[in-house]
C-alpha positions as CSV (number, residue, x, y, z in Angstrom):
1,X,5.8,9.3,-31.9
2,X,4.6,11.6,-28.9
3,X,7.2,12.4,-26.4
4,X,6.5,10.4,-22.8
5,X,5.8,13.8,-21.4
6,X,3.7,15.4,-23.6
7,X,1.4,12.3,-23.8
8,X,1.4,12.5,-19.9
9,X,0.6,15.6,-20.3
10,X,-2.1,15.0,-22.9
11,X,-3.7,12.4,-21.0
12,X,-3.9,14.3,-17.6
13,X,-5.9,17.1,-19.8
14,X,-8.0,14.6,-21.6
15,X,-9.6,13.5,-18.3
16,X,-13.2,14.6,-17.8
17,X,-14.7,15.8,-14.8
18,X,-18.3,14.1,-14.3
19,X,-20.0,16.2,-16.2
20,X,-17.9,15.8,-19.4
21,X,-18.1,12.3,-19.6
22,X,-20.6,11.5,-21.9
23,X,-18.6,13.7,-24.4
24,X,-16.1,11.5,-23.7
25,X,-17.6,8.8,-24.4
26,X,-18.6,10.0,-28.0
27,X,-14.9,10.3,-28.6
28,X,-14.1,7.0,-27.4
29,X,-12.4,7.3,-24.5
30,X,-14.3,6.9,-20.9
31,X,-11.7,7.6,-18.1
32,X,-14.5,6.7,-15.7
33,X,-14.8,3.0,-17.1
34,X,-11.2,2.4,-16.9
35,X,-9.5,4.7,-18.8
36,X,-8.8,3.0,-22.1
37,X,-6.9,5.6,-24.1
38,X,-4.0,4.9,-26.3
39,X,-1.3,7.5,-24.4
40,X,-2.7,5.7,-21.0
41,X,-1.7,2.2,-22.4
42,X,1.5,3.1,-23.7
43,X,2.5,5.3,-20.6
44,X,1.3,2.2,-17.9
45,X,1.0,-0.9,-19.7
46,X,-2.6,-1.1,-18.6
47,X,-2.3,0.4,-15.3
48,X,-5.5,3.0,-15.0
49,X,-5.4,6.1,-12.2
50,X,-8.9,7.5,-12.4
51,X,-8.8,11.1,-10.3
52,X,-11.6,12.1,-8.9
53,X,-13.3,15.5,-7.5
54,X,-11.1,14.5,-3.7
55,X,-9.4,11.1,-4.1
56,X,-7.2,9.0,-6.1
57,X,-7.3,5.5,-6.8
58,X,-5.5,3.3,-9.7
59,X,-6.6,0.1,-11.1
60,X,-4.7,-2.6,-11.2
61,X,-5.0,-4.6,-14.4
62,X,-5.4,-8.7,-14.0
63,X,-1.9,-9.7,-14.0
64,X,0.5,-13.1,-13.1
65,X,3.2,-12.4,-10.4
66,X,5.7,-14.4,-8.7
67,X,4.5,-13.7,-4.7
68,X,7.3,-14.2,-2.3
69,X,11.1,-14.8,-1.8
70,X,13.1,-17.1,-2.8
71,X,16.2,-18.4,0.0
72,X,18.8,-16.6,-2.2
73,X,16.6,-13.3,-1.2
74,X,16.0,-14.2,2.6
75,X,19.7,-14.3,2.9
76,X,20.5,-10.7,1.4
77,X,17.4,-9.7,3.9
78,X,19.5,-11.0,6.7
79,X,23.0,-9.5,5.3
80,X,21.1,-6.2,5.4
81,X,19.7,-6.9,9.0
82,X,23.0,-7.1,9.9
83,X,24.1,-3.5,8.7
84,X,21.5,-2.1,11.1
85,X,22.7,0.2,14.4
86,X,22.1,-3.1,16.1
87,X,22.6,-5.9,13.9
88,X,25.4,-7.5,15.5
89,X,23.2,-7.9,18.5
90,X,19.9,-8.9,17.6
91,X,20.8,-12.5,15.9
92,X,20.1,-11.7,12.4
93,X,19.1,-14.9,10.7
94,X,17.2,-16.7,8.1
95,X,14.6,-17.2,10.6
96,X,13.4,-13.4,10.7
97,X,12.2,-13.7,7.0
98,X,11.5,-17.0,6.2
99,X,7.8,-16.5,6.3
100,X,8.4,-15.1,3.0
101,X,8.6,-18.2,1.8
102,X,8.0,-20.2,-0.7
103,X,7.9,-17.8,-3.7
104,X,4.9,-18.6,-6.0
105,X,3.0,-18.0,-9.1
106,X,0.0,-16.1,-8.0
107,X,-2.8,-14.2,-10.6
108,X,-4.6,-11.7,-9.6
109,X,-8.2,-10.1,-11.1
110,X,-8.2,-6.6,-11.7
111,X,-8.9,-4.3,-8.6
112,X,-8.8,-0.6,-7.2
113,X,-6.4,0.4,-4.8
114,X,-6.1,3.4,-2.6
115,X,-3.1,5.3,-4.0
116,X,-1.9,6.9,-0.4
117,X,-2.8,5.4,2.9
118,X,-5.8,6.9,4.1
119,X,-5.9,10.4,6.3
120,X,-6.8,11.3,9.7
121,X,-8.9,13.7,7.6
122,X,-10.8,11.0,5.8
123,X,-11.3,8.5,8.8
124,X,-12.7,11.5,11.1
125,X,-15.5,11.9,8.5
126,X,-16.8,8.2,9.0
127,X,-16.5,8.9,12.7
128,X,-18.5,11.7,12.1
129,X,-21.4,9.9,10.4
130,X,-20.9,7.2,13.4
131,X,-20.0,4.8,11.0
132,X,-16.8,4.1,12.6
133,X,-14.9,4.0,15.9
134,X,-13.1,7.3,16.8
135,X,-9.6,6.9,17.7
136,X,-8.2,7.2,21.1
137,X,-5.4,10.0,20.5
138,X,-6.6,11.7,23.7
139,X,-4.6,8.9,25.5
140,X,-1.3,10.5,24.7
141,X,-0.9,10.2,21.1
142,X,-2.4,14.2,20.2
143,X,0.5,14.6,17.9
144,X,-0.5,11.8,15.1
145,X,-3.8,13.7,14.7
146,X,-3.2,16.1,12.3
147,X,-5.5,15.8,8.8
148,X,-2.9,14.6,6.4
149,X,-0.8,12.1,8.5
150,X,-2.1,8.2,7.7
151,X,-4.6,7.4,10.2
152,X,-3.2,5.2,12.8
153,X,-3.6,3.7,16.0
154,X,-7.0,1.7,14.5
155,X,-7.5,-2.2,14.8
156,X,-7.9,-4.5,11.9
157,X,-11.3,-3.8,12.7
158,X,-12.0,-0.5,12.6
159,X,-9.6,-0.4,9.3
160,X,-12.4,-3.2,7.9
161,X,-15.1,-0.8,8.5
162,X,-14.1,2.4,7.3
163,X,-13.0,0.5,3.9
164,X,-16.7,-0.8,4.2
165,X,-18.1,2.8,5.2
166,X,-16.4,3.6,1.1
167,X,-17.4,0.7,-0.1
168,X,-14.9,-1.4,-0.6
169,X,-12.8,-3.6,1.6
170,X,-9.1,-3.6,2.4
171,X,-6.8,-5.4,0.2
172,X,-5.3,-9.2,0.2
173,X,-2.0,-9.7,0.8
174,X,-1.7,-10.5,-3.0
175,X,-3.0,-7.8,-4.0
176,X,-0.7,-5.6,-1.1
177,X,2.4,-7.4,-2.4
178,X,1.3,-6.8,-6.4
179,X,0.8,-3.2,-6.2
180,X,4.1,-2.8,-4.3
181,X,6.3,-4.9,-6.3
182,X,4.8,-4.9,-9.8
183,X,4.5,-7.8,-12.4
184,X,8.8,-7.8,-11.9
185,X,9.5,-8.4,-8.4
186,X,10.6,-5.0,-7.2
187,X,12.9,-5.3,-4.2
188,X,11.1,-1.7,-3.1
189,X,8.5,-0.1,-4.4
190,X,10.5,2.4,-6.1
191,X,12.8,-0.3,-7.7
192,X,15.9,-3.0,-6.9
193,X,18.0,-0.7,-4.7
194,X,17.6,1.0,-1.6
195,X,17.0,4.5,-1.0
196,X,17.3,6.3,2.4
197,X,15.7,9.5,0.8
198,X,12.2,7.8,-0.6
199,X,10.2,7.0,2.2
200,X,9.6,7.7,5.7
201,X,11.8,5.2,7.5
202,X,13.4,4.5,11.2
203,X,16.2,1.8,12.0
204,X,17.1,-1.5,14.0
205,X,18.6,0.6,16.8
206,X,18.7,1.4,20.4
207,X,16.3,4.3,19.5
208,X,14.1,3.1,15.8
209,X,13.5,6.6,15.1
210,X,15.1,8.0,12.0
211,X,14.6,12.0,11.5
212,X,17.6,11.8,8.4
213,X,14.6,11.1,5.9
214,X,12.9,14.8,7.2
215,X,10.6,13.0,9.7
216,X,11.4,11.3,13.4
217,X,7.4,10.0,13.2
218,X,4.5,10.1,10.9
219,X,4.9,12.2,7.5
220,X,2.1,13.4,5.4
221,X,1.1,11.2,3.0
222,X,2.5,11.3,0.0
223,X,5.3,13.3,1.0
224,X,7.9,10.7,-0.6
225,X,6.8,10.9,-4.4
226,X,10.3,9.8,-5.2
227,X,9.5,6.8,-3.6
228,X,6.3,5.9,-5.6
229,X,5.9,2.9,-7.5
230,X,5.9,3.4,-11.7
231,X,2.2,2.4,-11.2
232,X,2.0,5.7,-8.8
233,X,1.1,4.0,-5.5
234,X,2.4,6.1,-2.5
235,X,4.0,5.4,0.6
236,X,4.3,1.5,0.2
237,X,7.6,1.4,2.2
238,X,7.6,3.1,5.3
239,X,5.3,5.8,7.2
240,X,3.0,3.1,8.8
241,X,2.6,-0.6,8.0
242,X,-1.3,-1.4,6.4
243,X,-3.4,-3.7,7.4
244,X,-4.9,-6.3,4.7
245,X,-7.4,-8.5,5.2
246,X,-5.4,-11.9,5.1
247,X,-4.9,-14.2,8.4
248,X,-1.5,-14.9,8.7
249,X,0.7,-17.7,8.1
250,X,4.0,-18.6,9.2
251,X,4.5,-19.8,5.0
252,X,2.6,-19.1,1.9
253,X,1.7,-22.5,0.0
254,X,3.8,-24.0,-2.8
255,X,1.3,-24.2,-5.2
256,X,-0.1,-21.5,-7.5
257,X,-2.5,-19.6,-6.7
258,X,-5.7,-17.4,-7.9
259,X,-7.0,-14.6,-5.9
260,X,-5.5,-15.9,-2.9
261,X,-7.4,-14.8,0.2
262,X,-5.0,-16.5,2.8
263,X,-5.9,-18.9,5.5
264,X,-9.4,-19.5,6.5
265,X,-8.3,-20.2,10.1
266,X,-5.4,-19.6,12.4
267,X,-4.5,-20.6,15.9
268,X,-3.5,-17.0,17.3
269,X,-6.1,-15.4,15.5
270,X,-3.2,-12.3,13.8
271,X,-4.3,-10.8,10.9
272,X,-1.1,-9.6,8.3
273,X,0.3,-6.2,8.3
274,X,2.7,-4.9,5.6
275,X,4.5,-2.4,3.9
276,X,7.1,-1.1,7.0
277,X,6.7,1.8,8.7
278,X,8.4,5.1,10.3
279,X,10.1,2.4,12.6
280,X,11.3,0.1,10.2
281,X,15.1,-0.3,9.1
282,X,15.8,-1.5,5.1
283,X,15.6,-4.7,5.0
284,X,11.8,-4.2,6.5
285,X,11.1,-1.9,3.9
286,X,10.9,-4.6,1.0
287,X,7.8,-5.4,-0.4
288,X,7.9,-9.0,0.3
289,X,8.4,-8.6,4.3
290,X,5.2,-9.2,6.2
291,X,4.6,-9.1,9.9
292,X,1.6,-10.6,12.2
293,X,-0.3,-8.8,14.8
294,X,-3.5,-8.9,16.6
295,X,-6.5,-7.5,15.2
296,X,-7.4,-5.7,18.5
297,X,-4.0,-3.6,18.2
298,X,-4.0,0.0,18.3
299,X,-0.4,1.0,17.4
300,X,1.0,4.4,16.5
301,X,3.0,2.9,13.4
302,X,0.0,0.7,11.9
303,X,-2.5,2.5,9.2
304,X,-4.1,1.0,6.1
305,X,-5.2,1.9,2.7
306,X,-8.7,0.7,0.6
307,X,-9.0,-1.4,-2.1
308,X,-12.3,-2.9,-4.3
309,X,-12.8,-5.2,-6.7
310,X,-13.2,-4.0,-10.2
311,X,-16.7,-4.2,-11.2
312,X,-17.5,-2.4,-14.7
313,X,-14.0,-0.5,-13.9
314,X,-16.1,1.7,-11.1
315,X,-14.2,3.3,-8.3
316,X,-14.6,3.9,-4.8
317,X,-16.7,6.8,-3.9
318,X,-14.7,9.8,-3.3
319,X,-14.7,10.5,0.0
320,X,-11.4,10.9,1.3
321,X,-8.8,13.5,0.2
322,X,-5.8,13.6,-1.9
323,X,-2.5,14.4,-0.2
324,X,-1.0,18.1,0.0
């Protein structure tokens, strides 16, 4: 039996760059059509990360989650809320969480997903090629723009476009929540208990910034590996919250579900955001917590990541770059 780490390490060395694919292929084994190499399946369980010449992305097998909380979990969310700087005074209660509700069956098909948010580096090219809005750090926000930090301060819409500019799209909300939490219900991304060292996180306090993780604001992306999932998403907890594509609702339906895509309407017109940010305190850092905001928002804690729908295992184009 290989050791785990030698067949990670065999694997890494067994992927092809473009031009040594077809050989490859004679062998068996085509990384570039979703990696279907024994050492991959044993090390993932199906999970595939195909590297490319400047970016990353992993597939994400078709898989059956639970998608939600149940009220047992709201309640240790609210506990939590209540260890916070200012828990005592901000009414912690059910009430906070309970659009996590009701936990349900949900099955996903397979997709790609970005496996860091994406860059200031990566959105300035599709400004470049005035394919999308630039963004408007000359109005006092200089210090996010620096190439590896997530891009922020965009709107849903400018998040849709550049995901559109790669072409993909951004993720659902099930496929946000699946990627985060796994096929077990994660609490975090990194697993059932919290860690303050993981991710870039703030705090439920007079002041919500948090420098004990390294970082008062934005971080690099991918500066937490610690904190990655075991499928090797990044940054799922904390740095900024992601926009997905889903409207939001105040509840997710009973029933099960497949391929959800969320409401088709809503009266306020918010779109979801997930995944906590630079601001956030623990219990906003769980991978079941989801927020609402305006798509017009420009906020300096709100960024995004890519996803696509697996189609003959292909990738988005690699046109962003991987983290330092």
């Amino acid at each position: 039996m290989v050791p785990p780490l030698l067949a990670a390490a065999l694997l890494v060395a067994a992927l092809p760059s473009p031009g040594r694919a077809e050989t490859a292929q004679r062998k068996g084994f085509d990384p570039w059509a979703g990696g279907k190499g024994p050492a991959e399946r044993a090390l993932t369980g199906g999970v595939t990360t195909l590297r490319a010449p400047a970016s990353t992305m992993i597939r994400v097998p078709k898989s059956t989650f639970f998608m939600g909380s149940t009220p047992t979990e709201v309640l240790e969310a609210v506990l939590e809320c209540t260890h916070e700087p200012l828990g005592d005074r901000m009414r912690c209660n059910e009430m906070l969480f309970s659009n996590e509700l009701a936990r349900h069956k949900v099955t996903l098909s397979a997709y790609w997903l970005d496996r860091t948010e994406v860059t200031v580096r990566a959105y300035q090219r599709c400004v470049a090629l005035h394919r999308c809005r630039p963004v408007p750090y000359s109005r006092g926000a200089t210090r996010f723009d620096r190439p590896h930090f997530p891009v922020s301060l965009v709107t849903w819409q400018d998040a849709r476009d550049y995901c559109r500019f790669r072409g993909g799209r951004l993720p659902t909300e099930a496929e946000w929540e699946r990627a985060a939490r796994g096929v077990t219900g994660r609490r975090f991304p990194w697993g059932n208990l919290y860690n303050s060292h993981v991710s870039n996180h703030g705090r439920l306090g007079q002041s919500p910034a948090d420098a004990g993780d390294g970082y008062a604001e934005l971080a690099p992306v991918g500066s937490f590996p610690s904190g990655r999932t075991p499928d090797g998403f990044l940054d799922m907890a904390g740095n900024v919250s992601e926009w997905v594509n889903d409207r939001y609702a105040d509840s997710y339906p009973e029933a099960r579900a497949v391929d959800p895509r969320g409401p088709k309407t809503n009266a306020g017109g918010e779109r979801v955001i997930r995944g906590g940010s630079y601001q956030s305190g623990v219990p906003w850092l769980r991978g079941t917590v989801r927020l609402a905001a305006d798509p017009g928002v420009r906020r300096p804690w709100i960024g995004f990541r890519c996803a696509r729908t697996d189609k003959r295992h292909a990738p988005i184009p690699a046109t962003h770059p991987a983290p330092p």
